[in-house]
N, CA and C atoms as a LAMMPS dump frame, in Angstrom:
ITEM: TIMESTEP
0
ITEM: NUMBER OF ATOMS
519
ITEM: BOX BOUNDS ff ff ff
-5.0000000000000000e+02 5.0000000000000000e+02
-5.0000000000000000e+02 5.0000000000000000e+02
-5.0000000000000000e+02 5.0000000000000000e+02
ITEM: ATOMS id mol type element x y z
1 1 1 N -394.536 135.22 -204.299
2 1 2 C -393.142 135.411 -203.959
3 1 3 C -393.019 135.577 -202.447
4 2 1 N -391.725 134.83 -201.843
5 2 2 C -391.732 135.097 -200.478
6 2 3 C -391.074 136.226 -200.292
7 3 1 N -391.861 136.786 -199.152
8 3 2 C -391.154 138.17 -198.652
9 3 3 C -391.507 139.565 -199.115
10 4 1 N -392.273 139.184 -200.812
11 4 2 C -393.315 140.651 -200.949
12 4 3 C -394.204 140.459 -200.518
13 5 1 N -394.554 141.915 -199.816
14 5 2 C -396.181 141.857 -199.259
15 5 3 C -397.187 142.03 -200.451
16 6 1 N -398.023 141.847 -200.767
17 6 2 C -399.18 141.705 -201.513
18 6 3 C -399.757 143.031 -201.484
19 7 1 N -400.145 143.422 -202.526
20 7 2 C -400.884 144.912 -202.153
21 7 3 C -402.014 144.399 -202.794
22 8 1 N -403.421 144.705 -201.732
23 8 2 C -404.606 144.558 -202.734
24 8 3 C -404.985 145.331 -203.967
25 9 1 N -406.038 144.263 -204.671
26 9 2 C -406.377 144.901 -205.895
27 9 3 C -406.643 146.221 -205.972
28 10 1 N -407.325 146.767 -204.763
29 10 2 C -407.823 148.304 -205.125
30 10 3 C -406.743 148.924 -205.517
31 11 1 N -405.248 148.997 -204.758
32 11 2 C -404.786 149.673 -205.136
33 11 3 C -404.049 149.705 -206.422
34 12 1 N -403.895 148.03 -206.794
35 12 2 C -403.335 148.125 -208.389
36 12 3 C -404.58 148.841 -208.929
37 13 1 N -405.79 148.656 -208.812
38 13 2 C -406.315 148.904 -209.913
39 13 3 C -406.655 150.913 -209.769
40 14 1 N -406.441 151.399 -208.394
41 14 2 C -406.054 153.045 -208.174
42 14 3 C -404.948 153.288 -209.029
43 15 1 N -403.636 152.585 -208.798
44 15 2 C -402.471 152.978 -209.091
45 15 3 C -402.826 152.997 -211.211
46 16 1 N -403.312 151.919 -212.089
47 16 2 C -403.705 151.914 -212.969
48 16 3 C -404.798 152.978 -213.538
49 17 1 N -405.528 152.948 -212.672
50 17 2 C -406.745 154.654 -212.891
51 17 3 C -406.096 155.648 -213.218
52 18 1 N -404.795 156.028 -212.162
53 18 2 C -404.27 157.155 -212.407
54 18 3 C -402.801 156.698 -214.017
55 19 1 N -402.576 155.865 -213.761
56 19 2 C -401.297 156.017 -215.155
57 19 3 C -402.298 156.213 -216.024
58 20 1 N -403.414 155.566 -216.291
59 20 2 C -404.503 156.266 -217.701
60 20 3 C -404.81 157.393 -217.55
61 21 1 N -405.105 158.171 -216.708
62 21 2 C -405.451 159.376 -216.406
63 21 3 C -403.791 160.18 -216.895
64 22 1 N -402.802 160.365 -216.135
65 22 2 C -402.09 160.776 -216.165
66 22 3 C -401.484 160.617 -217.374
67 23 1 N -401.744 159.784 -218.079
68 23 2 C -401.333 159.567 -219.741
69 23 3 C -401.86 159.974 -220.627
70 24 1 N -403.53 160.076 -220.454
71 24 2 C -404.73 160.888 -221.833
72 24 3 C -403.995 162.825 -221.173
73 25 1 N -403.782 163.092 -219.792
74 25 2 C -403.632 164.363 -219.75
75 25 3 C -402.228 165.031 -220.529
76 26 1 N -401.399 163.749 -220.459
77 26 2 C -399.709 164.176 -221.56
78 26 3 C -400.36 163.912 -223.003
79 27 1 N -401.312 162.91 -223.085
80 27 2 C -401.976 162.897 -224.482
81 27 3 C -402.833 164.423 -225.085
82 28 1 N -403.473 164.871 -224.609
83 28 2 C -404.514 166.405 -225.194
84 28 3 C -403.04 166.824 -224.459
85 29 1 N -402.192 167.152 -224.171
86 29 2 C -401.278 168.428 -223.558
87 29 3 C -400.846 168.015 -225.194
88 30 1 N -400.23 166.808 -225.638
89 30 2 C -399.718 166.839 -227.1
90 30 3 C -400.318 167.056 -228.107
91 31 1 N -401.697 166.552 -228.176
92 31 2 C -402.623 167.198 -229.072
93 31 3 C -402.499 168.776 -229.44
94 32 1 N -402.566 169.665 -228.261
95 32 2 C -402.328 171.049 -228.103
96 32 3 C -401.4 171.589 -228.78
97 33 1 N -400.438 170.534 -228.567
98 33 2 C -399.128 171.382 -229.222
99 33 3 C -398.818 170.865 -230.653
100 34 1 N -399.581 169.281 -231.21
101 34 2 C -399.684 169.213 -232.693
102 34 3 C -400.14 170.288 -233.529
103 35 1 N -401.689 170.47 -232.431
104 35 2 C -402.633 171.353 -233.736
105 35 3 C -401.813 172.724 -233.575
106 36 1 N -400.721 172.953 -232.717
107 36 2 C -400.092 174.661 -232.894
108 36 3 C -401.147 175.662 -232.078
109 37 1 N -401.718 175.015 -231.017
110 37 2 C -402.788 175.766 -230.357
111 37 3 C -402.141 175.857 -228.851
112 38 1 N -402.913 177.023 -228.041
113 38 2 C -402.761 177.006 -226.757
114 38 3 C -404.02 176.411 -226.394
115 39 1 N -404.334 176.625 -224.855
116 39 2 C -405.07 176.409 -223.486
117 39 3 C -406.225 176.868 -224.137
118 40 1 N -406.07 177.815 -224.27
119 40 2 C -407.183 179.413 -224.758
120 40 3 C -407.585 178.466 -226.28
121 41 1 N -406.848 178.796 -226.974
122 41 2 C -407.574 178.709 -228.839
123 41 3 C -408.118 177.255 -228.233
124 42 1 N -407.378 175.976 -227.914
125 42 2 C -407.702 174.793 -227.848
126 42 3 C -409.309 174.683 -226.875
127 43 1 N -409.452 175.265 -226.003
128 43 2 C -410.843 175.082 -225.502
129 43 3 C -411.704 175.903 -226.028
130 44 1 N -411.271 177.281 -226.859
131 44 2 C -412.499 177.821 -227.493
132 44 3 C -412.905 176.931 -228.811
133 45 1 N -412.116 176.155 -229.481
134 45 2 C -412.5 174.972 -230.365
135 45 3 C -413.293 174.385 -229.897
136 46 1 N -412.962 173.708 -228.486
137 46 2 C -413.917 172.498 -227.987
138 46 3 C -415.461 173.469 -227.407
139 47 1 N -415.798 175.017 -227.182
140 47 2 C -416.685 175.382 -226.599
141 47 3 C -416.566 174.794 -224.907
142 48 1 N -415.419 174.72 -224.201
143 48 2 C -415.748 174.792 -223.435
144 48 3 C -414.711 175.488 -222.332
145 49 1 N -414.664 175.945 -221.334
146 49 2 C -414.363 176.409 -220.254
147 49 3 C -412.718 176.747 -220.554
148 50 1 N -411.753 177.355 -220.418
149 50 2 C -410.598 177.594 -220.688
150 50 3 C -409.905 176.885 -219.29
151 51 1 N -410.851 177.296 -217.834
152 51 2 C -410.331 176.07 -216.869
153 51 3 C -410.396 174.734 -216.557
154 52 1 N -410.898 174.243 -217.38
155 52 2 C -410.976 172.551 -217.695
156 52 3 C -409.698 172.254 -218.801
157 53 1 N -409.644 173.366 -219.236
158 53 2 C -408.327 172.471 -220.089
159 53 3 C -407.138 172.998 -219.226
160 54 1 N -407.239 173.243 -218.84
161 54 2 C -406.106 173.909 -217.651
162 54 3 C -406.046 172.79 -217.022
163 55 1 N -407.017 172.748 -215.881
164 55 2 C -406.881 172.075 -214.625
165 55 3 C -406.815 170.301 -215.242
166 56 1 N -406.521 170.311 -216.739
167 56 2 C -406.593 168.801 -217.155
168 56 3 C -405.262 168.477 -217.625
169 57 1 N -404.203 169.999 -217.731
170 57 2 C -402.92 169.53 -218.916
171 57 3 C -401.791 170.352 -217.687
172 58 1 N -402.272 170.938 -216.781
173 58 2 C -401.363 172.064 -216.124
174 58 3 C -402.14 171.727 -214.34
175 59 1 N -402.602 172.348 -214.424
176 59 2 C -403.227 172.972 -212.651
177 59 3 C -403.286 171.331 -211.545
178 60 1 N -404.289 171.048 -211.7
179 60 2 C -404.58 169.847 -210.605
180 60 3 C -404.965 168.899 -211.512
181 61 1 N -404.698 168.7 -212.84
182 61 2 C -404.574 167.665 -213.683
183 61 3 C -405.383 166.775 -213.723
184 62 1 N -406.835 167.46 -213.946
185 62 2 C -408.225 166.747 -213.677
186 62 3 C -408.067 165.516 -214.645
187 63 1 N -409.33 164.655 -213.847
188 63 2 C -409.558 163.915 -215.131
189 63 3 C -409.95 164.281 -216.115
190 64 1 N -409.907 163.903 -217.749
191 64 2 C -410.893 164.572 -218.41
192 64 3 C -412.548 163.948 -218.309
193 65 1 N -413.733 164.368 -218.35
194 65 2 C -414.844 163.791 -218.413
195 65 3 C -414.9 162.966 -219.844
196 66 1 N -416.118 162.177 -219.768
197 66 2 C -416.483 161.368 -220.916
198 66 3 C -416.635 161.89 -221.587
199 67 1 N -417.493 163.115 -221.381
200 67 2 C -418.249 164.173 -222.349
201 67 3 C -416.795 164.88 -223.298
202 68 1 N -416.042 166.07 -222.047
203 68 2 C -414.994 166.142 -223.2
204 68 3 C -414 165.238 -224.403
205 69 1 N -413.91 164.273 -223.609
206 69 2 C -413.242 163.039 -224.721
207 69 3 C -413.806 163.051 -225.607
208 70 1 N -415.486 162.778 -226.014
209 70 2 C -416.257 162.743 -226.782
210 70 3 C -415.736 163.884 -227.775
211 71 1 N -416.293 165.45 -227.127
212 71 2 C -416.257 166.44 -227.771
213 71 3 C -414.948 166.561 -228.424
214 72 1 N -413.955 166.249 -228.265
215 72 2 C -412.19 166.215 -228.879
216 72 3 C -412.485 165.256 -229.82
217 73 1 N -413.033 164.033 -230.244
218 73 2 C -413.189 163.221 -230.96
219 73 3 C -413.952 163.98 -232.002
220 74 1 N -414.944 164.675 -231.135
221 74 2 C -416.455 164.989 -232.885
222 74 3 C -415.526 166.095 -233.347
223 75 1 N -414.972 167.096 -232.524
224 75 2 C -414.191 168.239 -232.873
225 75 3 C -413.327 167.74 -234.282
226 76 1 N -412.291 166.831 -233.52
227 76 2 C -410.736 166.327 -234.443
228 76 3 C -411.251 165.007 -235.201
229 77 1 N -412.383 164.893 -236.286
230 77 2 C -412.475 163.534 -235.818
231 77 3 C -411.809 162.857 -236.868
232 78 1 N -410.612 163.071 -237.181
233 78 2 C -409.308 162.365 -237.65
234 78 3 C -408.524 161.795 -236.913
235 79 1 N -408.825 162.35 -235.328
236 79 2 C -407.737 161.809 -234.417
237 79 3 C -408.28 160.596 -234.018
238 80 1 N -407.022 159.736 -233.966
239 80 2 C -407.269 158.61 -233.657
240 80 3 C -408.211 158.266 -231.671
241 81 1 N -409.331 157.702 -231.689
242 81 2 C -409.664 157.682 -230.072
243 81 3 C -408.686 156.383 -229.504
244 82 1 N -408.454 155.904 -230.203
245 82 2 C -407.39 154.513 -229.254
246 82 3 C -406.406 155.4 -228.799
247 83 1 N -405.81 156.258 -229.459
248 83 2 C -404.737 156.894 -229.198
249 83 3 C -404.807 157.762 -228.24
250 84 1 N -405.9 158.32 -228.57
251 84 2 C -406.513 159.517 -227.382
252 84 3 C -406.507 158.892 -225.887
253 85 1 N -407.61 157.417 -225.501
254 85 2 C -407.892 157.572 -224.415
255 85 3 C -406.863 156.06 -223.742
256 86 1 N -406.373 155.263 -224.822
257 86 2 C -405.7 154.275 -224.171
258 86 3 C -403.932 154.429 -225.011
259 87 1 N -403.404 155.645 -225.734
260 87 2 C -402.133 155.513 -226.289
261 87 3 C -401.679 154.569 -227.092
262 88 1 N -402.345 154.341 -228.045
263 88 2 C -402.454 153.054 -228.661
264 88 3 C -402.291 153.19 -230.127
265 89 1 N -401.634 152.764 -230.939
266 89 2 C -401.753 153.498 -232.339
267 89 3 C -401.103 154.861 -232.628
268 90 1 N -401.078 155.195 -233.841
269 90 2 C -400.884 156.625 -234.365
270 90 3 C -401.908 157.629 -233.751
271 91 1 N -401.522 158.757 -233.392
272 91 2 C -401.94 159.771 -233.129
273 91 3 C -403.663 160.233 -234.161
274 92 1 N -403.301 160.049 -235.479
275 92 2 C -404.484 160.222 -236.576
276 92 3 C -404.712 158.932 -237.079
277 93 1 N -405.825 158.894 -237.78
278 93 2 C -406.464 157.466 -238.561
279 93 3 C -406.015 157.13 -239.791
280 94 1 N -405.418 158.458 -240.182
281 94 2 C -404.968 158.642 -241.553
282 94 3 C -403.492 158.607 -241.711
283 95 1 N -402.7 158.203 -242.323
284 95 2 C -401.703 158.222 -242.403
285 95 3 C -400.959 159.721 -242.401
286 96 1 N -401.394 160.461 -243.327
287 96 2 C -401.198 161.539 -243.202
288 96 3 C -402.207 162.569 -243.359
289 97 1 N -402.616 163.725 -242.659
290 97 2 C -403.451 164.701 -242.187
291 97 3 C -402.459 165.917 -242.299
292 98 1 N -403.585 166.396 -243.077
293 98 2 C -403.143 168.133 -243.138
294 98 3 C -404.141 168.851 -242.232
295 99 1 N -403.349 170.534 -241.962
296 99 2 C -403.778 171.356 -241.264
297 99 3 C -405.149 171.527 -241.211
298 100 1 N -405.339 171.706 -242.434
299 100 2 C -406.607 171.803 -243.107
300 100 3 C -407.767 170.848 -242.793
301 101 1 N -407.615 169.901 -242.597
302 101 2 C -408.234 168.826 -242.182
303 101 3 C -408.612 168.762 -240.634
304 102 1 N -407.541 168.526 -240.01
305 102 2 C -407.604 169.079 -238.539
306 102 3 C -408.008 170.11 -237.826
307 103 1 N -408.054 171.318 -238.326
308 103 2 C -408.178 172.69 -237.358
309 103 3 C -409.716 172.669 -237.501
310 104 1 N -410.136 173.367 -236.776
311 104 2 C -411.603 173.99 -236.839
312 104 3 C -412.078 174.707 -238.053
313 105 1 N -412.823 175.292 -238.174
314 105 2 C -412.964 175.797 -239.412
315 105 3 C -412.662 177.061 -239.449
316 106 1 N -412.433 177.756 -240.443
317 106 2 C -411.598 179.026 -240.343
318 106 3 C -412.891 180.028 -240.319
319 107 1 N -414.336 179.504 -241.12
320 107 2 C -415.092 180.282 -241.199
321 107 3 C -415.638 180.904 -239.503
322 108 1 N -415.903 179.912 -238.643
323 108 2 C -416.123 180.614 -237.126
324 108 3 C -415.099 181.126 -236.518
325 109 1 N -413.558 181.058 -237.367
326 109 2 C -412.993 182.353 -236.496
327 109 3 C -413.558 183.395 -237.234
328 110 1 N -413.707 183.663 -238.555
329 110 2 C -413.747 184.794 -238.816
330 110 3 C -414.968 185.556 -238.767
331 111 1 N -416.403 184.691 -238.597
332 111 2 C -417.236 184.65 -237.58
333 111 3 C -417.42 185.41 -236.51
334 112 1 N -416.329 185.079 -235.442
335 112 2 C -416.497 185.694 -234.188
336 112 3 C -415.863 186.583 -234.411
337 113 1 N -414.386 187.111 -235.139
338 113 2 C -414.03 188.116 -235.268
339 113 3 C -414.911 189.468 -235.786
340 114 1 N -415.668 189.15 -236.777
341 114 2 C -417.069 189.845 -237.26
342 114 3 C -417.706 190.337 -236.053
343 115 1 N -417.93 189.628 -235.39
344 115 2 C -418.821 189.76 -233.969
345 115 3 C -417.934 190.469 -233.125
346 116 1 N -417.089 190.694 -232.817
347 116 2 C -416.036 191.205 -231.825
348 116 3 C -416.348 192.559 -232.401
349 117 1 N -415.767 193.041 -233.441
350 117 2 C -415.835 194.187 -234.157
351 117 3 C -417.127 194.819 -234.087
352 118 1 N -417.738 194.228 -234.158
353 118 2 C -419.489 194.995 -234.055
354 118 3 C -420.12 195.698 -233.208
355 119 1 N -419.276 194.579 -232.204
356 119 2 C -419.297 195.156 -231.035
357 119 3 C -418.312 196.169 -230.621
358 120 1 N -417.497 196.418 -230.676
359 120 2 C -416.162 197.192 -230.424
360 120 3 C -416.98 198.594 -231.269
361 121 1 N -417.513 198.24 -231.933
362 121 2 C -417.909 199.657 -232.975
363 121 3 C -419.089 200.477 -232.368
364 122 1 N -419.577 199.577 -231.61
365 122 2 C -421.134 199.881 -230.887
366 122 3 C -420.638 200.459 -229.774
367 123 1 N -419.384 199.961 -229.347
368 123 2 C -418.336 200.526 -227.746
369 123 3 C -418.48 201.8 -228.088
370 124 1 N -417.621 202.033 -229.078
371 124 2 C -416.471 202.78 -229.395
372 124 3 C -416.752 203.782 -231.3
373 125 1 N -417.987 204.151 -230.9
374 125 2 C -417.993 204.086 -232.662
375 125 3 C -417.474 205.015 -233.48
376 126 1 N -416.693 206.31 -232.517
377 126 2 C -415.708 207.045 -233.194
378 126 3 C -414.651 206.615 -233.22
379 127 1 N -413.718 205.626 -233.027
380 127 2 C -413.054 205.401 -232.816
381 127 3 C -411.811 204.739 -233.435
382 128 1 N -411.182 205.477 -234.641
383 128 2 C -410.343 205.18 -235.556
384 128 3 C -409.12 204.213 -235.615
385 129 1 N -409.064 203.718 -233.842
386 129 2 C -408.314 202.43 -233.978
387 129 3 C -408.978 201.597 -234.009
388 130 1 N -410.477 201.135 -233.777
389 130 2 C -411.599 199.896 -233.967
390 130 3 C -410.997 199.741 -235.7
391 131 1 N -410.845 200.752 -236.678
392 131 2 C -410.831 200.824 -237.977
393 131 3 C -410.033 200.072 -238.512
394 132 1 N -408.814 200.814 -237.858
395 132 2 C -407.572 200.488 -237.982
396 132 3 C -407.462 199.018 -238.01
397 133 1 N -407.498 198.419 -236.884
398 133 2 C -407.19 197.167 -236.267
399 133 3 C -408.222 196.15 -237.042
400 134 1 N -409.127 196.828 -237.526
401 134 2 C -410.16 195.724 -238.661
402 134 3 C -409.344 195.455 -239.588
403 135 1 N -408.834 196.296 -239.849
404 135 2 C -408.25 196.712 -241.266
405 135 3 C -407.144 195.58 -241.688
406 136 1 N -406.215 195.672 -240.067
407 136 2 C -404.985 194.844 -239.644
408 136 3 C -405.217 193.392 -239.93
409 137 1 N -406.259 193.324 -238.923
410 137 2 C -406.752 191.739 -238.909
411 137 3 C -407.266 191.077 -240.137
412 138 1 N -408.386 191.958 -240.659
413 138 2 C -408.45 191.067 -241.914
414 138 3 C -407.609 190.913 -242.899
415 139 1 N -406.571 191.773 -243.182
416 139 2 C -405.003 191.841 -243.884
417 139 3 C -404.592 190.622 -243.089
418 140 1 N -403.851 190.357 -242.204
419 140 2 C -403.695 189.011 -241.461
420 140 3 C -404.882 187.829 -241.768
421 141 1 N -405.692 187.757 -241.929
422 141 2 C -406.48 186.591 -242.413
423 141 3 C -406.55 186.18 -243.516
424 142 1 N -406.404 187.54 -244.419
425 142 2 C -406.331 187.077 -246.165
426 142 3 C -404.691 186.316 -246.46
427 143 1 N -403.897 186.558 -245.44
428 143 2 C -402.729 186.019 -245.498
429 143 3 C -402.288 185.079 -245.141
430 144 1 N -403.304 184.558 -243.904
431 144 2 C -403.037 183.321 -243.606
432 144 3 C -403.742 182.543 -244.186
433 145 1 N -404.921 182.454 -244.811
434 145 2 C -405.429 182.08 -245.497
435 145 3 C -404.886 181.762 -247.129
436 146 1 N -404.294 182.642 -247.702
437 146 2 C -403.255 182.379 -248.467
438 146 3 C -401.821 181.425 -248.247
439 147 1 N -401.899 181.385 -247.163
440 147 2 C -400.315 180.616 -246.894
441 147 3 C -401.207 178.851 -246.319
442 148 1 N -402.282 179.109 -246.096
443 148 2 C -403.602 177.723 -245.855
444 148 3 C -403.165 176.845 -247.184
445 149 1 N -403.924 177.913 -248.025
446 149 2 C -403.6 177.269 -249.702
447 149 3 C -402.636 176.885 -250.193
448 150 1 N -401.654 177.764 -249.715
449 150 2 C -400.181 177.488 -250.911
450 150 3 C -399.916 175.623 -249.674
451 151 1 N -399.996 175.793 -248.771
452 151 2 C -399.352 174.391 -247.432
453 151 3 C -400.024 173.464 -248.366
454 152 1 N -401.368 173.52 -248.517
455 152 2 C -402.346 172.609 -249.213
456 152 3 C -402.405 172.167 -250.306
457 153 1 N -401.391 172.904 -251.518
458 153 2 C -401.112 172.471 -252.556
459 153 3 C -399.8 172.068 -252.277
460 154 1 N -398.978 172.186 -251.688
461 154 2 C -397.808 171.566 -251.369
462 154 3 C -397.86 169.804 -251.177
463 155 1 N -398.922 169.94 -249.555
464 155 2 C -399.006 168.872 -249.457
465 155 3 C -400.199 167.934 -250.658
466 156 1 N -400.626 168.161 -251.135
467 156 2 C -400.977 168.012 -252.497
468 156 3 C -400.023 166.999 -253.751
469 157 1 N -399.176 168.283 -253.73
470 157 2 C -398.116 168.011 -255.025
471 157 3 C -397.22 166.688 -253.757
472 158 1 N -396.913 166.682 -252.681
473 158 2 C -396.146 165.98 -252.234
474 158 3 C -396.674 164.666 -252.317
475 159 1 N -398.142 164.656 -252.259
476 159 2 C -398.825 163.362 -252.274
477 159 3 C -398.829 162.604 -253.41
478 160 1 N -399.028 163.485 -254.645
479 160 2 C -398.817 163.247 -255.953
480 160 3 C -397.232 162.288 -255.814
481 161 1 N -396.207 163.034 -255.828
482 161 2 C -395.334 162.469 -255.72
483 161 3 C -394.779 160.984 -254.818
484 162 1 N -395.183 161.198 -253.91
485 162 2 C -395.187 159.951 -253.412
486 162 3 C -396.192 158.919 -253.929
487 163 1 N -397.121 158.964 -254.486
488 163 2 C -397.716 157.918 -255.391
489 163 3 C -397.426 157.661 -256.249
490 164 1 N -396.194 158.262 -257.254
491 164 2 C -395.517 158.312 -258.181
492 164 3 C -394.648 157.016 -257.604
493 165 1 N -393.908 157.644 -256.341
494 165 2 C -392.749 156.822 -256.154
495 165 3 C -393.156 155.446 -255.635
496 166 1 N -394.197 155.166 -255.14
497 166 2 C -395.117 153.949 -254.885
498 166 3 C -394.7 153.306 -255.866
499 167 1 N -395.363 153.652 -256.768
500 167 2 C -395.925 153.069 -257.915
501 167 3 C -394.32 152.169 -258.816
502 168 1 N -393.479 153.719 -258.597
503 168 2 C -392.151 152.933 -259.528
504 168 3 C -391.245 151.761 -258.6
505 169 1 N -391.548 151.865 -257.275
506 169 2 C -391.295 150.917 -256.567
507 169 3 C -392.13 149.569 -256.152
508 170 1 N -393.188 150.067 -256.717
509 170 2 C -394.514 148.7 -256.356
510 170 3 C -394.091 148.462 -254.577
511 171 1 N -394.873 149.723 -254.17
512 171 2 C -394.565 149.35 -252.634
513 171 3 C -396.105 149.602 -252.219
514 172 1 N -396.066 148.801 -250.852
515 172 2 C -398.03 148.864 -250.701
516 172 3 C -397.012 149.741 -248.96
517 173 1 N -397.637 151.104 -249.264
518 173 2 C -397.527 151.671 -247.605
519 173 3 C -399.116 151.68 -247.155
């Protein structure tokens, strides 16, 4: 074209580095807020650093490394990676994904919570709010854990049903 100047390749292909970059970082910022997680829960899932997921969704909006991409994949590995690192596709592989499926496992929170307490008791071992607050928390876990189940038979019975309605419609989803 006459009259545009030409910009060399480096910089299309800089200016392109960063829209992928700047797109996987709005991508895990949405991930974050699918799975119902923060900064904090979301990198103690992945085992790693609470300032890498920071400085990747908030701060100086790192790149992410290969390695973490990886680790978000073995972590979630329902989530779709086209989606993850080029926005491409559905978010999951599956049409539909439950909580249950997605989150980490409930057994290493309750795991480390075990471990927290043990320690807190070894702090503190007279100490009738360490008791207390066990007491609290695992009351809160048997409950969320209960409300795990009841979501899970829901989405269950909902699935049921929609294969029902498949079926009386002869529809291929």
């Amino acid at each position: 074209m006459k009259g545009c100047p030409k910009q060399p390749f480096f910089f299309f292909a800089l200016k392109t580095i960063y829209y992928f970059y700047l797109m996987i970082n709005d991508r895990i910022h949405k991930l974050i807020r699918v799975l119902d997680m923060n900064p904090t829960s979301f990198s103690e899932s992945l085992e790693v650093s609470v300032t890498v997921i920071f400085n990747i969704i908030k701060g100086r909006r790192s790149k992410p490394s290969f390695d973490l991409i990886l680790n978000i994949l073995k972590t979630y590995d329902k989530l779709n990676a086209e989606w993850l690192i080029k926005g491409e596709g559905s978010m999951w592989n599956d049409d539909i994904v439950t909580s249950a499926e997605i989150a980490p496992t409930h057994v290493n929170l309750q795991a480390r919570i075990r471990e927290l307490f043990v320690k807190m008791r070894l702090e503190q071992p007279e100490s009738h709010e360490v008791s207390e607050l066990e007491e609290l928390v695992n009351f809160m876990m048997d409950e969320t854990t209960e409300q795990k189940n009841k979501l899970i038979l829901l989405h269950e019975r909902q699935e049921g049903m929609l294969n029902v309605l498949k079926q009386k419609l002869k529809l291929k989803v």
